[in-house]
PATORLUM-630401 format. One record per residue (C-alpha): residue number from 0; residue in three letters; chain; x, y, z. Coordinates in pm, 1 decimal, decimal comma, always signed. Example, Ala and Ser with C-alpha at 12.3 -4.5 7.8 and 13.67 -1.06 7.14 Angstrom:
2
+-------+-------+------+----------+----------+----------+
: tilum : rolum : rofi :        X :        Y :        Z :
+-------+-------+------+----------+----------+----------+
:     0 :   ALA :    A :  +1230,0 :   -450,0 :   +780,0 :
:     1 :   SER :    A :  +1367,0 :   -106,0 :   +714,0 :
+-------+-------+------+----------+----------+----------+
//
This chain:
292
+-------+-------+------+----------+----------+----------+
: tilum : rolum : rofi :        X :        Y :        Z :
+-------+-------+------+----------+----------+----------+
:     0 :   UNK :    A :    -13,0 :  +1209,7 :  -1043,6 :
:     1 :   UNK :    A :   -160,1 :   +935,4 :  -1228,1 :
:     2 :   UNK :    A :   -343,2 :   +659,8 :   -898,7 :
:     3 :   UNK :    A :   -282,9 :   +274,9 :   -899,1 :
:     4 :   UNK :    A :   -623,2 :    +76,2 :   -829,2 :
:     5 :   UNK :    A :   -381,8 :   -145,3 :   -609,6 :
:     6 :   UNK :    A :   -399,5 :     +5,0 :   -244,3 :
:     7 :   UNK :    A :   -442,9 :   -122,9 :   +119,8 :
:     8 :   UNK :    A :   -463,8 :    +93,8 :   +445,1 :
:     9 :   UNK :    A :   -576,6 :    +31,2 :   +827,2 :
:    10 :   UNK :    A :   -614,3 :   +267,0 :  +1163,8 :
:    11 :   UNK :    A :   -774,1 :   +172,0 :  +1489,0 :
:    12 :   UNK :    A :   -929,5 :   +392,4 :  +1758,3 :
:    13 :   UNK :    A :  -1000,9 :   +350,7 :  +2100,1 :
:    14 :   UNK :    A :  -1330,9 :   +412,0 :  +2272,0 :
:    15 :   UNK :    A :  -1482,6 :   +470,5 :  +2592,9 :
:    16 :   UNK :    A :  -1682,6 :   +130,8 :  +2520,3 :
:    17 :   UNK :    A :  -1450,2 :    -57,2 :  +2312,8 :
:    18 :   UNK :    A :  -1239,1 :    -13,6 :  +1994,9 :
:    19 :   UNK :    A :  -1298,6 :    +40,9 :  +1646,8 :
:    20 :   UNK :    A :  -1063,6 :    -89,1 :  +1370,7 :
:    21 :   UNK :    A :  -1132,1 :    -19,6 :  +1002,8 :
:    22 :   UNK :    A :   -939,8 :   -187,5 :   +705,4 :
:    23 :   UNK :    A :   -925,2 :    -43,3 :   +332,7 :
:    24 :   UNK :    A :   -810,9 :   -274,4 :    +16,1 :
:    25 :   UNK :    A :   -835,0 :   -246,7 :   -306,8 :
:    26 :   UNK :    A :   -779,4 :   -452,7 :   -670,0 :
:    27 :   UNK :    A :   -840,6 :   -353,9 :  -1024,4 :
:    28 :   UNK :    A :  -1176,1 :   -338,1 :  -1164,9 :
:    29 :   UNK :    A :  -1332,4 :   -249,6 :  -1477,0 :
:    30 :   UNK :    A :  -1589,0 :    -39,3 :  -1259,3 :
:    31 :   UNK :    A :  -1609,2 :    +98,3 :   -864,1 :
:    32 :   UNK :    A :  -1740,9 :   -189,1 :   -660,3 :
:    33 :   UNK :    A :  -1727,7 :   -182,5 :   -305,5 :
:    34 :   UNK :    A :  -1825,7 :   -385,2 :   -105,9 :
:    35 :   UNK :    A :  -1860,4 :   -327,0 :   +324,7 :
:    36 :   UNK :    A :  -1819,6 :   -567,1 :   +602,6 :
:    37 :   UNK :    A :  -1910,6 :   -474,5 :   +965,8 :
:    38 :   UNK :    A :  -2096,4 :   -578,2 :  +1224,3 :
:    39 :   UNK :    A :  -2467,0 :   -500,7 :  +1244,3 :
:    40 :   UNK :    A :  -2444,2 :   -240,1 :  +1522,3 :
:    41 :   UNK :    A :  -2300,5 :    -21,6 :  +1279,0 :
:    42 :   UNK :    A :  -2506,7 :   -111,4 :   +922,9 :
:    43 :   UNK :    A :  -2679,9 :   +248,4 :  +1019,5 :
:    44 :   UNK :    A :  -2392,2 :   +423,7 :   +865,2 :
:    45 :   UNK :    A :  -2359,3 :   +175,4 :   +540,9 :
:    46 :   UNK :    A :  -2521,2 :   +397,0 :   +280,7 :
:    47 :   UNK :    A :  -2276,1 :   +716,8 :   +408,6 :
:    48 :   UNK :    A :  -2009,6 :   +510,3 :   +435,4 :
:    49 :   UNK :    A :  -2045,9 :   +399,4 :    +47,5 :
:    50 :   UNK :    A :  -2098,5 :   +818,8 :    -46,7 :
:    51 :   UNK :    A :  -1758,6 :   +872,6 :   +176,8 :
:    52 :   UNK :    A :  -1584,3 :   +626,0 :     +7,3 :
:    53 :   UNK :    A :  -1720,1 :   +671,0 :   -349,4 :
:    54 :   UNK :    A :  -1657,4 :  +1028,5 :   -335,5 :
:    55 :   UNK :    A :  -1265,9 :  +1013,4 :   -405,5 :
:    56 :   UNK :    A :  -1260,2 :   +690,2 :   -586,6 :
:    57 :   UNK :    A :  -1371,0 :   +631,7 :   -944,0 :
:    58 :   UNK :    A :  -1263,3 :   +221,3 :  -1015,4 :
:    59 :   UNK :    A :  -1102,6 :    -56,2 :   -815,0 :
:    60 :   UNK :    A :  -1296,1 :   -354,3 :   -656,5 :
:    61 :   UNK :    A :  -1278,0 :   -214,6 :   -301,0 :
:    62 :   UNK :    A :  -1306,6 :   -422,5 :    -14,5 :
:    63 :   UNK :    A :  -1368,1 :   -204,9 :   +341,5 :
:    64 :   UNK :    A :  -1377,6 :   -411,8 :   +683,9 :
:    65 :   UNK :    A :  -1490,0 :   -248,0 :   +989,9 :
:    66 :   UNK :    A :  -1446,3 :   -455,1 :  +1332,2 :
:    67 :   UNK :    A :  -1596,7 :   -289,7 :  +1668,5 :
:    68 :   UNK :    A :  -1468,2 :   -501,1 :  +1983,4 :
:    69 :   UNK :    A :  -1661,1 :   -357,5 :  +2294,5 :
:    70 :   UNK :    A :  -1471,5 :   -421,5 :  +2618,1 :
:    71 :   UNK :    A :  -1515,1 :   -687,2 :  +2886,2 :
:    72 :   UNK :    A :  -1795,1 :   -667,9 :  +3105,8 :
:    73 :   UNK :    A :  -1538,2 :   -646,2 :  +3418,0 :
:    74 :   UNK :    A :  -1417,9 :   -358,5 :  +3229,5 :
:    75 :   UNK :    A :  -1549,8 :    -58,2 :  +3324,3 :
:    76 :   UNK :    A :  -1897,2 :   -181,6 :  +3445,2 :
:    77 :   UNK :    A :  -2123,9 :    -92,1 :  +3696,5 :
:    78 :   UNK :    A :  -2418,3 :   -257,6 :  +3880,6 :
:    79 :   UNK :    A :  -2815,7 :   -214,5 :  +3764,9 :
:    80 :   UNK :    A :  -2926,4 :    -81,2 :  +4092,2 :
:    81 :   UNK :    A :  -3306,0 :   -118,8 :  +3964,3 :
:    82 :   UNK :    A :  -3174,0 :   -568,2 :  +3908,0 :
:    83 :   UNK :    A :  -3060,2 :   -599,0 :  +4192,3 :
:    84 :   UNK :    A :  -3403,8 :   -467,6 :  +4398,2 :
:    85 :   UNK :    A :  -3581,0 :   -651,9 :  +4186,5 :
:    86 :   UNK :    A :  -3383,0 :   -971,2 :  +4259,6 :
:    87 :   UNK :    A :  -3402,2 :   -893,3 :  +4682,9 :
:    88 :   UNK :    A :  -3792,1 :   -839,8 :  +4632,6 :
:    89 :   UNK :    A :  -3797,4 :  -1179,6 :  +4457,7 :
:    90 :   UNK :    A :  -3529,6 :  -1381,3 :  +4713,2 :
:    91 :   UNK :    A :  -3774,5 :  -1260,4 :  +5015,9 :
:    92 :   UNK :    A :  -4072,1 :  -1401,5 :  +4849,8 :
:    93 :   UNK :    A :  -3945,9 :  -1717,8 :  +4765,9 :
:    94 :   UNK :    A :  -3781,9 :  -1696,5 :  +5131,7 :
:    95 :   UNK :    A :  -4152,2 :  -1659,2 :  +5217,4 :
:    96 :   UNK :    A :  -4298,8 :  -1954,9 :  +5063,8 :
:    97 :   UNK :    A :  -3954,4 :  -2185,8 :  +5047,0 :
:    98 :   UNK :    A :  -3808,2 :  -2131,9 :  +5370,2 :
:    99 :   UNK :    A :  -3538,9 :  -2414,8 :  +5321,6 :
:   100 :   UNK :    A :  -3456,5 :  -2233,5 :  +4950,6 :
:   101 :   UNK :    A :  -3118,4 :  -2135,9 :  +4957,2 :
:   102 :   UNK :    A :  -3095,3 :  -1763,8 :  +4916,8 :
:   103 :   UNK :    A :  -2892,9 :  -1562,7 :  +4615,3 :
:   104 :   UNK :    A :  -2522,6 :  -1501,0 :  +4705,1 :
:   105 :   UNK :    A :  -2296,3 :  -1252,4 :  +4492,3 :
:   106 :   UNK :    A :  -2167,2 :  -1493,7 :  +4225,9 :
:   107 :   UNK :    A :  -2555,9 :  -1563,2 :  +4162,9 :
:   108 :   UNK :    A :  -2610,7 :  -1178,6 :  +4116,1 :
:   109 :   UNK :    A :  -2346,5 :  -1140,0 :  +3919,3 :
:   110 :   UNK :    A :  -2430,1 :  -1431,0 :  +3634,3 :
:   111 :   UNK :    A :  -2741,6 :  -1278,5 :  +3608,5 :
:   112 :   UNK :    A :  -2823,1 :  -1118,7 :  +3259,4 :
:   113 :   UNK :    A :  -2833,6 :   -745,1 :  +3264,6 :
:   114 :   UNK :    A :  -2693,3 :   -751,7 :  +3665,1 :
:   115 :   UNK :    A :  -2421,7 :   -542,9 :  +3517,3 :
:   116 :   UNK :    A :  -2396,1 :   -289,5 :  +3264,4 :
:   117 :   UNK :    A :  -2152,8 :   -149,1 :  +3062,2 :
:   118 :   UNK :    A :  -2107,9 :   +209,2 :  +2921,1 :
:   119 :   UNK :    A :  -2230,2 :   +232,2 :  +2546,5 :
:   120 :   UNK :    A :  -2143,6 :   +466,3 :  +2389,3 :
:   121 :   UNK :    A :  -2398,8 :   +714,1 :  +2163,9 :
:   122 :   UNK :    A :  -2493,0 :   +716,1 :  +1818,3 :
:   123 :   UNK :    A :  -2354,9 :  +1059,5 :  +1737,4 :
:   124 :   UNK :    A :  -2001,0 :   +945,3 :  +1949,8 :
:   125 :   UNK :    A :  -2003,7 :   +638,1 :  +1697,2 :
:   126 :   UNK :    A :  -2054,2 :   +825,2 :  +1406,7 :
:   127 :   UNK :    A :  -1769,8 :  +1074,4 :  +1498,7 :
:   128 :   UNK :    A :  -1575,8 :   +792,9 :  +1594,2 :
:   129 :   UNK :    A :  -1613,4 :   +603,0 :  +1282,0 :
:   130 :   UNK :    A :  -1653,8 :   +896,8 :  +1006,6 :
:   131 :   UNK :    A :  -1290,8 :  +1052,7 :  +1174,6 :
:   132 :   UNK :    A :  -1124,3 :   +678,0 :  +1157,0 :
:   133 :   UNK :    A :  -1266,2 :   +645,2 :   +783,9 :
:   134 :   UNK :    A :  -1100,8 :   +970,1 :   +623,8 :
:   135 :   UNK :    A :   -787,8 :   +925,1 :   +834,0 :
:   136 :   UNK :    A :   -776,7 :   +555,7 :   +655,4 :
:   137 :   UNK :    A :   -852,6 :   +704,0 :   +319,7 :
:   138 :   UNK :    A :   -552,7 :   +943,4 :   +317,4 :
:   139 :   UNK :    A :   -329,2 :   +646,7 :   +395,9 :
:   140 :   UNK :    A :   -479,7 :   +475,3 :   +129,3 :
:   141 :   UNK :    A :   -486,0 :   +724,4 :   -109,3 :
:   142 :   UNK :    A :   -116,3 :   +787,8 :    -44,2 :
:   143 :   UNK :    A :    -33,5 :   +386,1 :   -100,0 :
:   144 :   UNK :    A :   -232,3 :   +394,1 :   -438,7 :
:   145 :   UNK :    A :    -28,1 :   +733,7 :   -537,5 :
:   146 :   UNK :    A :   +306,6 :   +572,8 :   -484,1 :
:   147 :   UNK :    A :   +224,7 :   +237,4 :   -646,4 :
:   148 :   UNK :    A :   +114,1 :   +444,7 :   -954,3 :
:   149 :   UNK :    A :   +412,6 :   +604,1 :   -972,4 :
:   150 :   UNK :    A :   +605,1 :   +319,8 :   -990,7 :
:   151 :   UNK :    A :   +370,6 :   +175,1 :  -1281,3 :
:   152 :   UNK :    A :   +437,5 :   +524,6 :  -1416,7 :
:   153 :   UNK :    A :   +783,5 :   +508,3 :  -1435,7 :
:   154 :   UNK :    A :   +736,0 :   +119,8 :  -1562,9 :
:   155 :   UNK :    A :   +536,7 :   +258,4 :  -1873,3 :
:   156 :   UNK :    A :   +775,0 :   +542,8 :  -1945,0 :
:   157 :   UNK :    A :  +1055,5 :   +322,1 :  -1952,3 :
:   158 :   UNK :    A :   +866,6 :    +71,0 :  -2227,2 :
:   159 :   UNK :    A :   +734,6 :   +398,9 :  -2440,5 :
:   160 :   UNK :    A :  +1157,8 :   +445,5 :  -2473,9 :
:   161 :   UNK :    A :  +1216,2 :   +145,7 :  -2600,2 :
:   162 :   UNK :    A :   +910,7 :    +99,1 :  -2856,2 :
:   163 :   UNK :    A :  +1078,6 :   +468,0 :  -2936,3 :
:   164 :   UNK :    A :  +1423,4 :   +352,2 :  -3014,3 :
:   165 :   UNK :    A :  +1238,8 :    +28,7 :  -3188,9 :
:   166 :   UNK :    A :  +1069,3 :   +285,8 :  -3397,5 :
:   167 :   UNK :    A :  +1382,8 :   +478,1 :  -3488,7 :
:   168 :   UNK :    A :  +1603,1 :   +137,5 :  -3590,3 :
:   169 :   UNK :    A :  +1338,6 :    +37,2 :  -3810,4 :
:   170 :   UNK :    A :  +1309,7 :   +347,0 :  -4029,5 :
:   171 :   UNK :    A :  +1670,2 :   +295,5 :  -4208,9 :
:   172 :   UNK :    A :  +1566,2 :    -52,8 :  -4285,5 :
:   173 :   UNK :    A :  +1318,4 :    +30,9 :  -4519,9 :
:   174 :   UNK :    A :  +1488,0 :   +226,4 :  -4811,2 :
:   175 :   UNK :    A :  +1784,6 :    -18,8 :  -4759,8 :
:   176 :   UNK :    A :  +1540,2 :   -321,2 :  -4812,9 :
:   177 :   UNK :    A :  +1390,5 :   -141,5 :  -5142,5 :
:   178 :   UNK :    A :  +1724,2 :    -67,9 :  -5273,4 :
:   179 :   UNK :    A :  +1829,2 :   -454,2 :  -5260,0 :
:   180 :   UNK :    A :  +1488,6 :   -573,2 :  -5426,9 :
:   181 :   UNK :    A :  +1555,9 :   -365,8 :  -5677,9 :
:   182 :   UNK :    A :  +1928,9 :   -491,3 :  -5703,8 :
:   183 :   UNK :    A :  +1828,5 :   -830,7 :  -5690,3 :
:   184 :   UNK :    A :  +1536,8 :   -772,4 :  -5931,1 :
:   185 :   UNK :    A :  +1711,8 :   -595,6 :  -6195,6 :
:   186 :   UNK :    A :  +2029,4 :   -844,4 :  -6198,7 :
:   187 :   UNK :    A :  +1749,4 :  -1112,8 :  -6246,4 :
:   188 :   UNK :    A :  +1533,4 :   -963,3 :  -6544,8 :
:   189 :   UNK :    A :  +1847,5 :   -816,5 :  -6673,8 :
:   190 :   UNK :    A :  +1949,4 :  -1157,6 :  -6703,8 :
:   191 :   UNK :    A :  +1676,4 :  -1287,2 :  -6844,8 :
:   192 :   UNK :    A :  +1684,3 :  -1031,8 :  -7175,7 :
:   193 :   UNK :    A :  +1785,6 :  -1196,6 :  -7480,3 :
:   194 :   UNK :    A :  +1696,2 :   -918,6 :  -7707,9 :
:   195 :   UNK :    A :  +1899,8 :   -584,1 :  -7644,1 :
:   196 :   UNK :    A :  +1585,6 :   -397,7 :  -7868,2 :
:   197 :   UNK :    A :  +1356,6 :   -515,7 :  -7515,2 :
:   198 :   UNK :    A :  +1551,8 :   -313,4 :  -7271,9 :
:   199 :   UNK :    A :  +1320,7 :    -28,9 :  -7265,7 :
:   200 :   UNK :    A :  +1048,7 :   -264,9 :  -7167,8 :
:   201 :   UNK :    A :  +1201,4 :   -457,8 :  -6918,5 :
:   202 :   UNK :    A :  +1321,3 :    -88,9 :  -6758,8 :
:   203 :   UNK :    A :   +983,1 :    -10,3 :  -6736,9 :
:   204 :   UNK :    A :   +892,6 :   -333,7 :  -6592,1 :
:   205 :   UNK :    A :  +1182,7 :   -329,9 :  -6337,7 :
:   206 :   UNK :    A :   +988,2 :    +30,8 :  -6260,4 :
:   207 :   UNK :    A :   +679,5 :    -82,2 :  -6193,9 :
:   208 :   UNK :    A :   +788,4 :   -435,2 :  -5994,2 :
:   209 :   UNK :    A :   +963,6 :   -169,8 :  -5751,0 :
:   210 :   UNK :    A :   +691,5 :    +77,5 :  -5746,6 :
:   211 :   UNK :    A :   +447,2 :   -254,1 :  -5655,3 :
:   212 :   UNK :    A :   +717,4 :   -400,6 :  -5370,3 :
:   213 :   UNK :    A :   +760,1 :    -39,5 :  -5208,8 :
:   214 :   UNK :    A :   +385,5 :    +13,9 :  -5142,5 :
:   215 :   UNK :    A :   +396,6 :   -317,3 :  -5037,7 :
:   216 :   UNK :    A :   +667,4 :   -285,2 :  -4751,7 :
:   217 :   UNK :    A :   +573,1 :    +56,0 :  -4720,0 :
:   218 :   UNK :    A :   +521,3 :   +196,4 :  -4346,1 :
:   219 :   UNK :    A :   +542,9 :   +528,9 :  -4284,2 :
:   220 :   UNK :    A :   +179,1 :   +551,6 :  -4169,6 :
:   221 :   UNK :    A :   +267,0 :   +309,6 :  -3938,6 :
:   222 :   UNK :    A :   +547,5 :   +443,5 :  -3777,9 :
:   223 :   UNK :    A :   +417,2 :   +812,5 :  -3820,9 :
:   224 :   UNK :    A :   +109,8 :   +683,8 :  -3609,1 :
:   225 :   UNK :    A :   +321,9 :   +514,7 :  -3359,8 :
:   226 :   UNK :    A :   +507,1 :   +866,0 :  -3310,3 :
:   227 :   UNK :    A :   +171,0 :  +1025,3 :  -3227,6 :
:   228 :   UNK :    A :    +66,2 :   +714,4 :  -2982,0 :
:   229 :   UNK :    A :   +390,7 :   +769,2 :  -2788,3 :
:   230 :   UNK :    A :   +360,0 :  +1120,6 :  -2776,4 :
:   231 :   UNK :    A :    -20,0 :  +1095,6 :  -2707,5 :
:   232 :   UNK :    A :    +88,9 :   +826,9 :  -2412,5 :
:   233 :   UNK :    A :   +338,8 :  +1091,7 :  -2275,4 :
:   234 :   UNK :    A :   +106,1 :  +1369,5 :  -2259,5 :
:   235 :   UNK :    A :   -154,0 :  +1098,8 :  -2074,9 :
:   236 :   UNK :    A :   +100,0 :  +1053,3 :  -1794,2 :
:   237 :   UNK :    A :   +204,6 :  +1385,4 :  -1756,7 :
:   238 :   UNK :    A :   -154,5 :  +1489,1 :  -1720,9 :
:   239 :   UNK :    A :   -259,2 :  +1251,7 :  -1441,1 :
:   240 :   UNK :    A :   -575,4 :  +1148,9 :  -1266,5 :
:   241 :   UNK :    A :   -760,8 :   +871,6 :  -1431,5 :
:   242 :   UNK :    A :   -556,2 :   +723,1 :  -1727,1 :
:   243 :   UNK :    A :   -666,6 :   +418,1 :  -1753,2 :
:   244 :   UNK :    A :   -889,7 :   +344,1 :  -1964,3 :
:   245 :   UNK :    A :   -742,2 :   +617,1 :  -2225,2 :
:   246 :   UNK :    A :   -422,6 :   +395,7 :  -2201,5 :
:   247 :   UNK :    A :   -623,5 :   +105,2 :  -2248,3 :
:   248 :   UNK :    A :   -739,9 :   +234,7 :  -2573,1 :
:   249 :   UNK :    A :   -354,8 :   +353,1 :  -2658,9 :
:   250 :   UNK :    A :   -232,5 :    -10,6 :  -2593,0 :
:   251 :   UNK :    A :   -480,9 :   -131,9 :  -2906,2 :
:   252 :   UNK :    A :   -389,1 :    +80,6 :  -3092,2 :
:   253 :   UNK :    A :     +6,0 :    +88,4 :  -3056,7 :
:   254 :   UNK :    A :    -80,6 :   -347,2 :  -3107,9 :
:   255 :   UNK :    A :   -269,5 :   -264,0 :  -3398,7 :
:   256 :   UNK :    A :    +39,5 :    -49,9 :  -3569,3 :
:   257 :   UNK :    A :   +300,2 :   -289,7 :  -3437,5 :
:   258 :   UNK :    A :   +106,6 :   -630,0 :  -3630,4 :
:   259 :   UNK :    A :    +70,4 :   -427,3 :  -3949,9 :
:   260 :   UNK :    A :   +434,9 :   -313,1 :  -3920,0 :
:   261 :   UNK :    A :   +544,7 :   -698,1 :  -3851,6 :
:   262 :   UNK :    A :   +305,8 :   -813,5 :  -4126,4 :
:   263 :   UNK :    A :   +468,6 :   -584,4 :  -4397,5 :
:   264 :   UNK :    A :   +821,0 :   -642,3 :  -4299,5 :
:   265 :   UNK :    A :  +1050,7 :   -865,1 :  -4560,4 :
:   266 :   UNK :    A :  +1384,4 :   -784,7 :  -4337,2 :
:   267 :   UNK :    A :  +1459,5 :   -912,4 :  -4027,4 :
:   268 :   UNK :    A :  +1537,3 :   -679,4 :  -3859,6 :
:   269 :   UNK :    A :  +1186,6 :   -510,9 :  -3898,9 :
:   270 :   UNK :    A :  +1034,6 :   -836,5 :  -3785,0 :
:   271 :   UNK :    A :  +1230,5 :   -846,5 :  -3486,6 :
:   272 :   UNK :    A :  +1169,9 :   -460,6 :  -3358,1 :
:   273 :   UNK :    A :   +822,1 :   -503,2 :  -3446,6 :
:   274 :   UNK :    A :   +797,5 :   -857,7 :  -3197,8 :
:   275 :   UNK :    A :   +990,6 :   -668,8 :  -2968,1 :
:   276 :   UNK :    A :   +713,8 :   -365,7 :  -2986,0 :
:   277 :   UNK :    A :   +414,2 :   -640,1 :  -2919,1 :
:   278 :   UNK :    A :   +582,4 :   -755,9 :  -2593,8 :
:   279 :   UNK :    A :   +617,9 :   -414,3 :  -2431,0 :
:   280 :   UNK :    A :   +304,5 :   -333,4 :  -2542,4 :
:   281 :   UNK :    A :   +177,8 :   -649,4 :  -2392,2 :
:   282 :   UNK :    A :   +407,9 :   -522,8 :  -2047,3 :
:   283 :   UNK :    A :   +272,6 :   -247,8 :  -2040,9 :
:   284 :   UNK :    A :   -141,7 :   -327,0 :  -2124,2 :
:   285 :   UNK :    A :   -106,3 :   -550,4 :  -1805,5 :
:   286 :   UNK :    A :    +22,6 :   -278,6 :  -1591,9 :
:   287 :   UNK :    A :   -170,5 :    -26,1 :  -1677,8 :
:   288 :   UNK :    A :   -521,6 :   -265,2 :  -1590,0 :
:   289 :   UNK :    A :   -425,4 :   -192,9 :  -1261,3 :
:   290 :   UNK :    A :   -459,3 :   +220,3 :  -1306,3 :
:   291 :   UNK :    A :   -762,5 :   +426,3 :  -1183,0 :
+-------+-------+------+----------+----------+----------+
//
């Protein structure tokens, strides 16, 4: 299968301590750039986060946000035992010296920093945590950027029938447009004689103005080498994995074969197949900037 750069994926897991929530997206790029957000409790695992990722994808401007929401302190906390002596110890000496002080009641314990502590959870539970989340993620992903290329693959096969049947019309037109030059051209130089002795001359002439026009209009290169870009494009597809940049390459030259085609043409209907050929092409190089 051939892999759009175009993908977008998210998971969330649940922890003793909180949650974590990690979120994939990607856009075309002429290299792999990725780039991490997350909070700084977690910038431990950056550089093996960037291997993980890198290691199944090869272009795309990537864009991965981790969030990790710990729960409320009401949730699932419990007192500091060692706090709280320390705060008695310190409400009997002030008692001591400050008899009119008013001592500490519960809401004053509680308010104080530290008074009471929530679980955290470890740095290998983390990294299990957030390692597991990541290739779970990356399959999702990886399956969104599979089916988006092969909708773009279908796109492109659909154009490469087209340019084909372009390709085929305009073969006919060829001989036919020699055969009328060389009606027209012989009715005009024919014409034109006003001794019968020159006819042998202007035969020759008529010859040679034909031979000159054909190699002029003449495009068989072209279209041979637009047979072996469509069947060099077809092969691509089939093939899978990254494409892109081969098609790339493809798309200048089918453009390049297409201009010289239009540029030789003296019938219409060449002209218009070979405009016709530059806008698929042009569909198609715009799609295909968005392939792995």
């Amino acid at each position: 299968m051939i892999l759009s750069m175009t993908g977008y994926a998210t998971a969330s897991v649940e922890l003793d301590n909180g949650s974590l929530t990690l979120e994939l997206r990607a856009v075309n790029h002429r290299y792999l750039d990725i780039q991490l957000r997350m909070p700084d409790e977690l910038r431990g695992f950056e550089s093996a986060l960037r291997e993980v990722i890198a290691a199944q994808l090869q272009r795309g401007k990537v864009e991965c946000r981790i969030n990790h929401v710990a729960h409320s302190a009401q949730s699932g906390a419990v007192l500091n035992h060692e706090l709280l002596r320390q705060l008695a110890a310190w409400s009997r000496e002030v008692q001591d010296v400050l008899p009119d002080a008013r001592p500490l009641n519960v809401t004053d314990v509680l308010r104080w920093n530290g008074a009471l502590e929530t679980p955290v959870a470890s740095v290998d539970e983390l990294r299990a945590a957030l390692f597991g989340l990541l290739q779970q993620v990356l399959e999702e992903f990886s399956a969104s950027r599979a089916r988006e290329g092969e909708k773009l693959k279908e796109f492109l096969a659909q154009r490469l029938e087209k340019i084909e049947v372009l390709r085929n019309d305009v073969m006919p037109h060829v001989p036919a447009a020699i055969a009328a030059y060389e009606q027209k051209l012989s009715t005009r130089l024919r014409d034109a004689i006003q001794n019968a002795t020159q006819q042998d001359i202007w035969d020759e002439r008529i010859r040679q103005e034909i031979t000159l026009f054909a190699s002029k209009i003449d495009v068989d290169e072209e279209l041979s080498r637009l047979a072996s870009h469509l069947i060099e494009m077809r092969r691509i597809l089939a093939q899978g994995g990254a494409v892109g940049k081969r098609l790339d390459f493809l798309m200048q030259e089918l453009n390049r074969e297409a201009n010289t085609l239009g540029s030789k043409s003296v019938d219409a209907e060449v002209s218009r197949s070979a405009m016709e050929m530059k806008i698929l092409i042009e569909q198609m190089r715009e799609q295909i900037q968005n392939l792995e």
